[in-house]
LOTI-841059 format. One record per residue (C-alpha): residue in one letter; chain; x, y, z; residue number from 1. Coordinates in Angstrom, 1 decimal. Each point is the difference from the previous one (the first is absolute). Example, Ala and Ser with C-alpha at 12.3 -4.5 7.8 and 13.67 -1.06 7.14 Angstrom:
% residues 2
a; A; 12.3; -4.5; 7.8; 1;
s; A; 1.4; 3.4; -0.7; 2;
//
This chain:
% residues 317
x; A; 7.8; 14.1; 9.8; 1;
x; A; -1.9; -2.6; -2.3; 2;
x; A; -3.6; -0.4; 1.1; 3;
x; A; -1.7; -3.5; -1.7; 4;
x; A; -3.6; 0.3; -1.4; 5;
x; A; -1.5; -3.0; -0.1; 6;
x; A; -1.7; 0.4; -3.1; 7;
x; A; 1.8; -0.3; -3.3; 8;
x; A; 0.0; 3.3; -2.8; 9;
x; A; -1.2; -2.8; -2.3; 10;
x; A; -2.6; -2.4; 1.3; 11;
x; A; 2.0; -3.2; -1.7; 12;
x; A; -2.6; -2.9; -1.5; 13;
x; A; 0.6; -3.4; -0.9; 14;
x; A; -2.5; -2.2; -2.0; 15;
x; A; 1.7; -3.4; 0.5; 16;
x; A; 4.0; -1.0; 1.9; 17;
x; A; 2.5; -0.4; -3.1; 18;
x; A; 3.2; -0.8; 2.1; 19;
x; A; 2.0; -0.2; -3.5; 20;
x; A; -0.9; 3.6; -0.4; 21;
x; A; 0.8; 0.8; 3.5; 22;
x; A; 3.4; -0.7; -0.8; 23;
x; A; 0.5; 2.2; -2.8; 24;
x; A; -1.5; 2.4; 1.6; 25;
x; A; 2.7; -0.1; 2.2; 26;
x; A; 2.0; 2.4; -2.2; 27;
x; A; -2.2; 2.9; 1.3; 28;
x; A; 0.3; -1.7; 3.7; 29;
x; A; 3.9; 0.2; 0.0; 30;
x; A; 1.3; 0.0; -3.1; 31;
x; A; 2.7; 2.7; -1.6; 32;
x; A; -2.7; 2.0; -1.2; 33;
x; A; -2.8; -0.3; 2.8; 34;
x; A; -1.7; 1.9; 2.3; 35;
x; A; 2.5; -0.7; 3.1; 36;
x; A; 3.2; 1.5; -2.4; 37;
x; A; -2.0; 3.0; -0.7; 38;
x; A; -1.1; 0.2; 3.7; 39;
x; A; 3.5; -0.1; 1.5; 40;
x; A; 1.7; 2.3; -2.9; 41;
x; A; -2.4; 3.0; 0.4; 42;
x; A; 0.2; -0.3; 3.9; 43;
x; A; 3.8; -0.1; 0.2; 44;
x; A; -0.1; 2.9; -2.8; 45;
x; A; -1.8; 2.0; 1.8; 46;
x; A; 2.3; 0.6; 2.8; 47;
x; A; 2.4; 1.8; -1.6; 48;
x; A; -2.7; 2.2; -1.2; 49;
x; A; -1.0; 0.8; 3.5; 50;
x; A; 1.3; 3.4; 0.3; 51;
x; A; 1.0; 1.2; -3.4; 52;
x; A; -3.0; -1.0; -1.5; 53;
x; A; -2.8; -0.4; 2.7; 54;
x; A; -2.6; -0.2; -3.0; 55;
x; A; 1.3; -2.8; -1.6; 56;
x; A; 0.8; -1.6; 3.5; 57;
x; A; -3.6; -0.2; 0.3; 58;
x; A; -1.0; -1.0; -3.7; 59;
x; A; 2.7; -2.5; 0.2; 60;
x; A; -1.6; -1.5; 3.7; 61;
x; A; -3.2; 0.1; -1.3; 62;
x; A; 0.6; -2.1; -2.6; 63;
x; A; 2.4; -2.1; 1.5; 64;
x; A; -3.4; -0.9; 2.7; 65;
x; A; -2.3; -0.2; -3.2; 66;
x; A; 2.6; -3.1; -1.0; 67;
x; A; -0.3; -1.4; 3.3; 68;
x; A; -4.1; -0.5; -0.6; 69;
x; A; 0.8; -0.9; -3.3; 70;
x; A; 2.4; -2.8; 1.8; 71;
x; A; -3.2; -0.8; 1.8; 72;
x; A; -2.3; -0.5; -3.0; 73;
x; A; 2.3; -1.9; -1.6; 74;
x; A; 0.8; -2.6; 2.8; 75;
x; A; -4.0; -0.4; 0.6; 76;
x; A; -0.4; -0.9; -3.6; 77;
x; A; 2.6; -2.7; 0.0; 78;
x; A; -1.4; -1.0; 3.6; 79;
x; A; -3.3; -0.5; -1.5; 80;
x; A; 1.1; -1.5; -2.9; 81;
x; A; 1.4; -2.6; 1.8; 82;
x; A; -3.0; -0.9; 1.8; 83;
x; A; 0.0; -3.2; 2.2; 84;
x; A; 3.8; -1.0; -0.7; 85;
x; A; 0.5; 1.3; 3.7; 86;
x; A; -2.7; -2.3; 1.6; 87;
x; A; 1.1; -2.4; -1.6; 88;
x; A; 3.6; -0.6; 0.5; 89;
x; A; -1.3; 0.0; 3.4; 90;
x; A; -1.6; -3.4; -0.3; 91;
x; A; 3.5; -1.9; 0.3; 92;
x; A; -1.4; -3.6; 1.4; 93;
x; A; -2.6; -0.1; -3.1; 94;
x; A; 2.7; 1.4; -2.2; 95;
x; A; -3.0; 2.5; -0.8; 96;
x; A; -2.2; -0.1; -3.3; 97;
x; A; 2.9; -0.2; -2.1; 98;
x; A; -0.1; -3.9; 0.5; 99;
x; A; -3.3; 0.5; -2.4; 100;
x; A; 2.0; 2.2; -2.1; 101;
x; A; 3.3; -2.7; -0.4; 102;
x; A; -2.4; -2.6; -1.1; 103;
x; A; 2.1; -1.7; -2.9; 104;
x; A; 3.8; 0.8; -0.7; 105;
x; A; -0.4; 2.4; -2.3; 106;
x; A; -1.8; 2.3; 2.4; 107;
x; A; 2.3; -1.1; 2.7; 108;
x; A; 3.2; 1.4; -2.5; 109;
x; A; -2.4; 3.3; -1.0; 110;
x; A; 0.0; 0.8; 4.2; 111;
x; A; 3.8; -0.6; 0.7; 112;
x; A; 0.6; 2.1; -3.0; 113;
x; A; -2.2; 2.7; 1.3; 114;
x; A; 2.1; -0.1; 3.5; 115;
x; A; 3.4; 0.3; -1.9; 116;
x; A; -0.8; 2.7; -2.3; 117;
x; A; -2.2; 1.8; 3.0; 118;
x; A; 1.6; -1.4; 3.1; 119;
x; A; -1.1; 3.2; 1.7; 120;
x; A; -3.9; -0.4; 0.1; 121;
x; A; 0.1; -4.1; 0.5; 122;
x; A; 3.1; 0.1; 2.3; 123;
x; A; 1.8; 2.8; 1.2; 124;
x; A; -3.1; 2.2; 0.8; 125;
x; A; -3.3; -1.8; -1.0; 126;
x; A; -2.7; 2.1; -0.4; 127;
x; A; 1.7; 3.7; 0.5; 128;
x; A; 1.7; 2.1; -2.1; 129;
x; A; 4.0; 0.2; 0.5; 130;
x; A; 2.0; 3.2; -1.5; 131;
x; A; 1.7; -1.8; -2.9; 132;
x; A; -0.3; 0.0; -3.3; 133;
x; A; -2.2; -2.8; -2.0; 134;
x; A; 3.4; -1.8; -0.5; 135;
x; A; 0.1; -0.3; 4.1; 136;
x; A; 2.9; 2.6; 0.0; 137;
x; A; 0.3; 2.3; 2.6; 138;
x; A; -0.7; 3.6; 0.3; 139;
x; A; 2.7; 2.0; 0.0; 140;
x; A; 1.2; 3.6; 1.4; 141;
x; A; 2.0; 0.4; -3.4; 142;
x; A; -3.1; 0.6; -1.5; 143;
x; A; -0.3; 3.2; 1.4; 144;
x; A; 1.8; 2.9; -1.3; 145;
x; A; 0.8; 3.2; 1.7; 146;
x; A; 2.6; 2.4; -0.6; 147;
x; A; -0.6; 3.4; 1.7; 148;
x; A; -0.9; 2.1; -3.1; 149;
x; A; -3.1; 0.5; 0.0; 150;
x; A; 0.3; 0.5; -3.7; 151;
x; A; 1.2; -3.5; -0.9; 152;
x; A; -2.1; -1.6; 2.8; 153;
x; A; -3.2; 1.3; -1.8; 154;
x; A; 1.0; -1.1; -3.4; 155;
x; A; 1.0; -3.4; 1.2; 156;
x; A; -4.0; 0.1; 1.7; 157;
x; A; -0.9; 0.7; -3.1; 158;
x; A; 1.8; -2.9; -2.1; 159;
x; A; -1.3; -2.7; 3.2; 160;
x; A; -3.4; 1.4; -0.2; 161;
x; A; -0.3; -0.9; -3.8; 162;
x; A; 2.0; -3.2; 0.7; 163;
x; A; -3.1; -0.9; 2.5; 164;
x; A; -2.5; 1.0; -2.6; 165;
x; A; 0.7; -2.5; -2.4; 166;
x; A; 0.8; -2.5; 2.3; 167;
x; A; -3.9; 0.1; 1.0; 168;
x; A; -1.0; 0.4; -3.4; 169;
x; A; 1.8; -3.3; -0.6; 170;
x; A; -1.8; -1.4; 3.0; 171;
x; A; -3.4; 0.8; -0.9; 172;
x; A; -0.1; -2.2; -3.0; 173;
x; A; 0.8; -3.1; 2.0; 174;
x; A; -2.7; -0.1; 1.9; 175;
x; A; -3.7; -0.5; -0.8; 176;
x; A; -1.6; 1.3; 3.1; 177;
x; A; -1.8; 3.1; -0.5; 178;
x; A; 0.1; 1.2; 3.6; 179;
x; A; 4.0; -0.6; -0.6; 180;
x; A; 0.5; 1.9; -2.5; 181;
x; A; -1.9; 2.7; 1.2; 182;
x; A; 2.6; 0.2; 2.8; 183;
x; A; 2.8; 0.0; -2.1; 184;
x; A; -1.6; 2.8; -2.2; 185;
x; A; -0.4; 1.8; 2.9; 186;
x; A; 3.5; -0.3; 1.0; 187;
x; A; 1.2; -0.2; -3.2; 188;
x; A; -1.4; 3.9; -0.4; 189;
x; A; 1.7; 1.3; 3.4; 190;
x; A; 3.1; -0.4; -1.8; 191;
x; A; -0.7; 2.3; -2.9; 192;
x; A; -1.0; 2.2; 2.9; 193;
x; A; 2.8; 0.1; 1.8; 194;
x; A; 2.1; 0.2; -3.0; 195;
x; A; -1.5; 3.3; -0.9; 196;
x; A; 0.3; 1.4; 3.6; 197;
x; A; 3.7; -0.9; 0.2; 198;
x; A; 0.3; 1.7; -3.3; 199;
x; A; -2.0; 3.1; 0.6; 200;
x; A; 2.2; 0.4; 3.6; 201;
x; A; 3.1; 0.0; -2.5; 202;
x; A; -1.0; 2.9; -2.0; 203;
x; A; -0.2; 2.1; 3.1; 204;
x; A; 4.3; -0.3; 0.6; 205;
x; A; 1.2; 1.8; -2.5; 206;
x; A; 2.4; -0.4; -1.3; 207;
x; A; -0.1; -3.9; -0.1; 208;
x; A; 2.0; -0.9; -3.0; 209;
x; A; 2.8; -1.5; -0.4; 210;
x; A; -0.7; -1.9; 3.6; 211;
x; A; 2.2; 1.6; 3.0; 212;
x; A; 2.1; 2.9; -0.3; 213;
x; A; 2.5; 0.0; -2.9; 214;
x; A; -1.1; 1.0; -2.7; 215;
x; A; 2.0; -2.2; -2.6; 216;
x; A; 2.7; 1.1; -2.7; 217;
x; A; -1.4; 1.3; -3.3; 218;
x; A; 3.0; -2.0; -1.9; 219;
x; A; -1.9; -3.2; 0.7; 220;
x; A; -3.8; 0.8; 0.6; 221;
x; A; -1.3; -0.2; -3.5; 222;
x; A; 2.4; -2.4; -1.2; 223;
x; A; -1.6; -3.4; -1.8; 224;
x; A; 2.6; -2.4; -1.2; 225;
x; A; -1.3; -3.0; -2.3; 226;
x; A; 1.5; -2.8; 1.5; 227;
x; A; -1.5; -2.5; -2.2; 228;
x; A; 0.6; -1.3; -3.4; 229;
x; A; -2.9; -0.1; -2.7; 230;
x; A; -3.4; 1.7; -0.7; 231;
x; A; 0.0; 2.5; 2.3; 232;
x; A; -2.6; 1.9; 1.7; 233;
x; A; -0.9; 3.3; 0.1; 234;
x; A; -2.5; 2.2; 2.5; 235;
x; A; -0.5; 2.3; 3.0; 236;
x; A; 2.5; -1.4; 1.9; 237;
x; A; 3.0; 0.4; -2.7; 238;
x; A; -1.4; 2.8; -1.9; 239;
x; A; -1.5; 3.3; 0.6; 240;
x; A; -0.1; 1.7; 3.0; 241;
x; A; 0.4; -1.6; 3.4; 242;
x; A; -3.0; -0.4; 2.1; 243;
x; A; 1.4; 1.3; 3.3; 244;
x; A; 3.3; 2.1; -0.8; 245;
x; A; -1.8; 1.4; -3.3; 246;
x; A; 3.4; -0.6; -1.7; 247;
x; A; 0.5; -1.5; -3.9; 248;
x; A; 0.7; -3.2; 0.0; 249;
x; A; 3.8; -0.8; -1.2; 250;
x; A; -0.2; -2.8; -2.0; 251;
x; A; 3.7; -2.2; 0.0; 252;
x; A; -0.1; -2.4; -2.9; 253;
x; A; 3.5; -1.1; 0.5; 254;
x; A; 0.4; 0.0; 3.8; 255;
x; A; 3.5; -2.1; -0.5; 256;
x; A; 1.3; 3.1; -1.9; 257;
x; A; -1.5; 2.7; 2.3; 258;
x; A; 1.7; -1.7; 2.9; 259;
x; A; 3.5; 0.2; -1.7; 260;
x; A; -0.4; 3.1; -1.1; 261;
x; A; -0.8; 2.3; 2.7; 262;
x; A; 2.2; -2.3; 2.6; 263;
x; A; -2.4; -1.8; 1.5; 264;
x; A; -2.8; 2.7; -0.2; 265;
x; A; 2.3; 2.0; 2.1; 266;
x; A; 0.8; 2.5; -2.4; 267;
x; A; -3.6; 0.3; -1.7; 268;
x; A; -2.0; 3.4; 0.1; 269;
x; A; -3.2; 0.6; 0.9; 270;
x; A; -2.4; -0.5; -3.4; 271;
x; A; -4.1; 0.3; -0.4; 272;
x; A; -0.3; 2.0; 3.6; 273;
x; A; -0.4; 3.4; 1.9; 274;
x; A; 1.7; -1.2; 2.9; 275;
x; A; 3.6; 0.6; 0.2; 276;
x; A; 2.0; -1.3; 3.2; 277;
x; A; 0.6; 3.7; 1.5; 278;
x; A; -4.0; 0.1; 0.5; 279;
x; A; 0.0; -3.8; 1.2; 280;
x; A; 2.7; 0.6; 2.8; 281;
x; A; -2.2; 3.3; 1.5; 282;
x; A; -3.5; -2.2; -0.5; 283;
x; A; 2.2; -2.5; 2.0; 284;
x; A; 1.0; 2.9; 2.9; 285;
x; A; -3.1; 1.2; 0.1; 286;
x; A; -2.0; -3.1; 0.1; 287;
x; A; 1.9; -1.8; 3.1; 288;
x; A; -0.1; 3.2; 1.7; 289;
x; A; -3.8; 0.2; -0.1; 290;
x; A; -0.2; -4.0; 0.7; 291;
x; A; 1.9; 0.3; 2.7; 292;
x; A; -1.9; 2.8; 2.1; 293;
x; A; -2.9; -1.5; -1.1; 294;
x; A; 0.5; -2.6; 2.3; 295;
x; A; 2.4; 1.5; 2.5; 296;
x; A; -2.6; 2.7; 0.4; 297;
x; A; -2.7; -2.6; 0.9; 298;
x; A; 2.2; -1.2; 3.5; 299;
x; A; -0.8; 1.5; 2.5; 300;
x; A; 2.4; 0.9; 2.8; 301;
x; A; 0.5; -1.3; 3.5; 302;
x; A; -2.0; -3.4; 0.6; 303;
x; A; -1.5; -1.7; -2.8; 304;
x; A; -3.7; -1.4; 0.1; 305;
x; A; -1.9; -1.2; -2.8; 306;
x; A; -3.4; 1.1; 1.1; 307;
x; A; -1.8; 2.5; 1.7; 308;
x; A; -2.7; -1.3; 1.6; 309;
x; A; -3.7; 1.4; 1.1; 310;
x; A; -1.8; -0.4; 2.7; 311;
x; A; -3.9; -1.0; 0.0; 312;
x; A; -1.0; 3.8; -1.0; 313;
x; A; 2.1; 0.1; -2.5; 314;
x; A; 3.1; 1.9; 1.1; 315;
x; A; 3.8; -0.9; -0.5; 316;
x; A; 1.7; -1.1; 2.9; 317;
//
């Protein structure tokens, strides 16, 4: 049950309406990396969380409501920054002020242009924000990404929550209005927020690397094949140990010759790691056993009810 508060987590300001930055602020509104993705992708993770993970069905509906009022914020900035447009549009038998503003053709020109390139505010929807993107293009459920691991689900959080970071640190430059920028700051922070909750809830499922259940061959883990011609580069991800897997790095100069001669990789040993595939194939066993009644254990016989509810005192019902 969502309950709406009238007031907003941020109290959004607006010194003066900039309907040109309205529109890029549309990214935030509806865009691939704004507050109504994150929204909709940590609510529809969090189902799949309900019984397994109960915690991180809560975290994960928490924040997914905290996006919703950040939604809110957003969509009253761009409302405010768009000031009068509503009004008036509204004055259709006086075509409205804009008959001061077309006075000569060039300003005439510099107003059609504005309603091609932002048919949404002049046209579409005057005055209101719509859930596209600046370009006008929709929003879109592909956005979201869900896939029932909790595992991957968090990391992809994290990746979209750094995604929306930078995407308001890229706004905040645009605009001169202090009050402005102090709401994107504001929001702009949440993200690192959230980015460390998400990451702190994937420490606690251990183990959480590689993603899932198998636990991948040793053959192929710590293989790096230079697949480029000229100065090549060397570092942490090609030498040394591996960050994850703590395995040496296997460094194929000549991944043309390697191919050919171990078959196709097929034949090639294990090099550079502890792991052998005897030990992966029980970690394997042992793993989707204990995923498994992880969540089988968390149904519950008989009829199923999402909640138990209380009564006024307090008590489940």
């Amino acid at each position: 049950m969502f309950y709406h508060v009238k007031d907003l987590q941020y109290n959004a300001r607006v010194s003066a309406p900039d309907p040109r930055f309205a529109r890029v602020l549309l990214e935030a509104f509806g865009g691939a990396n704004g507050e109504l993705k994150s929204a909709l992708q940590y609510f529809v993770q969090a189902f799949s969380c309900h019984n397994p993970h109960p915690d991180k069905y809560d975290m994960l509906m928490d924040i997914a409501t905290e996006e919703l009022g950040h939604l809110e914020i957003v969509g009253a900035t761009i409302q405010m920054l768009l000031g009068s447009v509503n009004g008036k549009m509204k004055d259709v038998v006086e075509n409205m002020e804009i008959n001061m503003m077309m006075n000569g053709k060039g300003a005439k020109e510099d107003l059609i242009h504005q309603a091609f390139t932002n048919p949404q505010f002049l046209v579409t929807s005057p005055g209101s924000p719509t859930l596209t993107d600046s370009n006008g293009n929709p929003w879109c459920a592909t956005y979201v990404s869900a896939n029932a691991d909790l595992t991957v689900d968090l990391r992809s959080n994290m990746a979209g929550e750094c995604r929306a970071k930078i995407g308001y640190e890229n706004l905040i430059p645009l605009t001169d209005d202090p009050y402005v920028k102090e709401t994107l700051t504001f929001l702009m922070t949440r993200e690192v927020t959230h980015f460390q909750q998400f990451e702190a809830a994937l420490e606690t499922i251990q183990p959480n690397f590689p993603p899932g259940v198998f636990q991948t061959s040793p053959k192929y883990s710590n293989l790096y094949f230079n697949m480029s011609k000229g100065k090549d580069a060397r570092g942490p991800w090609n030498e040394g140990e591996s960050t994850r897997l703590k395995e040496e790095w296997q460094y194929i100069d000549d991944p043309l010759q390697e191919v050919r001669n171990t078959n196709g990789l097929v034949d090639r040993k294990p090099a550079g790691t502890y792991r052998t595939e005897k030990e992966v194939q029980e970690m394997d066993n042992e793993l989707a056993k204990e995923r498994s009644e992880e969540v089988l254990s968390s149904l519950p016989d008989g009829v199923m009810s999402w909640c138990n509810y209380q009564d006024k005192k307090g008590n489940r019902k």
